[in-house]
C-alpha positions as CSV (number, residue, x, y, z in Angstrom):
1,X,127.2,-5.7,77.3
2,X,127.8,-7.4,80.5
3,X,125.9,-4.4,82.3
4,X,123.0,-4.8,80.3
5,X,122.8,-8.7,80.8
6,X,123.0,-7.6,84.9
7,X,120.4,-4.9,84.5
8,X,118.1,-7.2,82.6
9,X,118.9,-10.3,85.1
10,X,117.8,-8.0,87.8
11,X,114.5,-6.6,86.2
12,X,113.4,-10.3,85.9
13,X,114.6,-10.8,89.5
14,X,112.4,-7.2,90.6
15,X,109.7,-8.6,88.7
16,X,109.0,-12.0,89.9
17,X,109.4,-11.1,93.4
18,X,107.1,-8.2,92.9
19,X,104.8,-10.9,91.1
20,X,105.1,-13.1,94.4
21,X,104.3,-10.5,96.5
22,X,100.7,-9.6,94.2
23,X,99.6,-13.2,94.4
24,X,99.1,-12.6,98.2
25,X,96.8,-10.0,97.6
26,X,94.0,-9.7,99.8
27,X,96.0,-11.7,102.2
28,X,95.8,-11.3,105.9
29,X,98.6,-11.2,108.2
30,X,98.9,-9.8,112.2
31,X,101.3,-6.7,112.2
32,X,103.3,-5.7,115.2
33,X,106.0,-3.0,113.7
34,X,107.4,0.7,114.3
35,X,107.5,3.7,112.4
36,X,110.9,3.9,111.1
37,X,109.8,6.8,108.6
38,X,106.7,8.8,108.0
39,X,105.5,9.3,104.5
40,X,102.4,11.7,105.0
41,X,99.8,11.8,108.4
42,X,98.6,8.3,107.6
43,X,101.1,6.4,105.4
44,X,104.3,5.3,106.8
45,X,107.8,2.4,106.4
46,X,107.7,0.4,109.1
47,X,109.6,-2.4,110.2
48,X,109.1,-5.1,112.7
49,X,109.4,-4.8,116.0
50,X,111.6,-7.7,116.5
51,X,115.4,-7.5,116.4
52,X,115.4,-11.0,114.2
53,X,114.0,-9.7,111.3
54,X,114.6,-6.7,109.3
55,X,111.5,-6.7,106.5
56,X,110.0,-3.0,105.6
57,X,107.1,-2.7,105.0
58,X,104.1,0.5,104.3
59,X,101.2,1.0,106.6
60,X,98.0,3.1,105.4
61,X,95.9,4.2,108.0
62,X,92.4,6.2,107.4
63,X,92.2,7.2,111.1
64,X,95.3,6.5,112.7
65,X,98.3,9.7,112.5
66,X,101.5,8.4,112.0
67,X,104.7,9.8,113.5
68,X,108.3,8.1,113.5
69,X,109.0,5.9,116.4
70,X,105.0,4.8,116.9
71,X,104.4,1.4,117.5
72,X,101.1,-0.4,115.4
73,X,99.6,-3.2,116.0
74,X,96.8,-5.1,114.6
75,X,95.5,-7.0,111.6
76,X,96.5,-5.9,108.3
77,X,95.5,-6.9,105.0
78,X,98.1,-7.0,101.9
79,X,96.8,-4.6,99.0
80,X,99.8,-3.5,96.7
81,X,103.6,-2.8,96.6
82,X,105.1,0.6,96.7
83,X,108.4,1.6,95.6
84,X,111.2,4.2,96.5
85,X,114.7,4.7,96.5
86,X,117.1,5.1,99.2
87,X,119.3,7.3,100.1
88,X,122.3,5.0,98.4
89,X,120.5,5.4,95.3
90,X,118.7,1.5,95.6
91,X,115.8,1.0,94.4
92,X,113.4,-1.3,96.7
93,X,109.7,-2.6,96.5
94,X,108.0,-3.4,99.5
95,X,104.6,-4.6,100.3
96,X,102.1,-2.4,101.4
97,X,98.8,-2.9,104.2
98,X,95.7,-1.3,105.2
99,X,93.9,-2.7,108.4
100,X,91.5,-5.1,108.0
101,X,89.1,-2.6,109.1
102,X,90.0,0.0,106.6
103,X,89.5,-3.1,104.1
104,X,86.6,-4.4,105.0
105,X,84.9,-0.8,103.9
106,X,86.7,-0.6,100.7
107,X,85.4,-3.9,99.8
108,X,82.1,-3.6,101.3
109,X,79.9,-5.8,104.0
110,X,80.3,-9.1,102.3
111,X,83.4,-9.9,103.0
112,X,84.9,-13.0,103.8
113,X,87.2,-11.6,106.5
């Protein structure tokens, strides 16, 4: 019982942090972070390049290859959440961003940004 009332605890937990994360969509944000771990040629985890803070995050890139170690920076626009497990079997969500370039053409000419 008492692992079913944690398990439950933490899906609501998981799910309003994941809802936090949504409201922000279409928000824009200046990115300065490394490649800590390539997921294909143009999606990546990254993490800030600052020793202060320790936030991962996913990059999609439509020109850009991406190879551990590389450091992007630019403006980036929050589109979604992706989530994996780790290696200590953990589940984590993270946010995920496109340029603002790359957004601007999904959404078109008339954008605000």
């Amino acid at each position: 019982m008492k692992y079913r009332i944690l398990f439950t605890l933490l899906s609501v937990v998981l799910l309003l942090s994941s809802c936090s994360v949504l409201k922000e969509q279409g928000s824009k944000r200046y990115l300065n972070v490394k490649v800590l771990q390539t997921l294909s040629k143009t999606e990546a985890l990254v993490v800030p390049n600052s020793q202060y803070n320790t936030n991962v995050y996913k990059v999609i890139t439509s020109n850009e290859m991406l190879y551990d170690g590389i450091v992007i920076r630019g403006w980036y626009v929050l589109i979604d959440t992706y989530t994996y497990v780790t290696v200590k079997d953990l589940q984590k969500t993270v946010p995920v961003y496109i340029s603002l370039n790359d957004y601007r053409l999904l959404k078109g000419s008339n954008n605000q940004y």
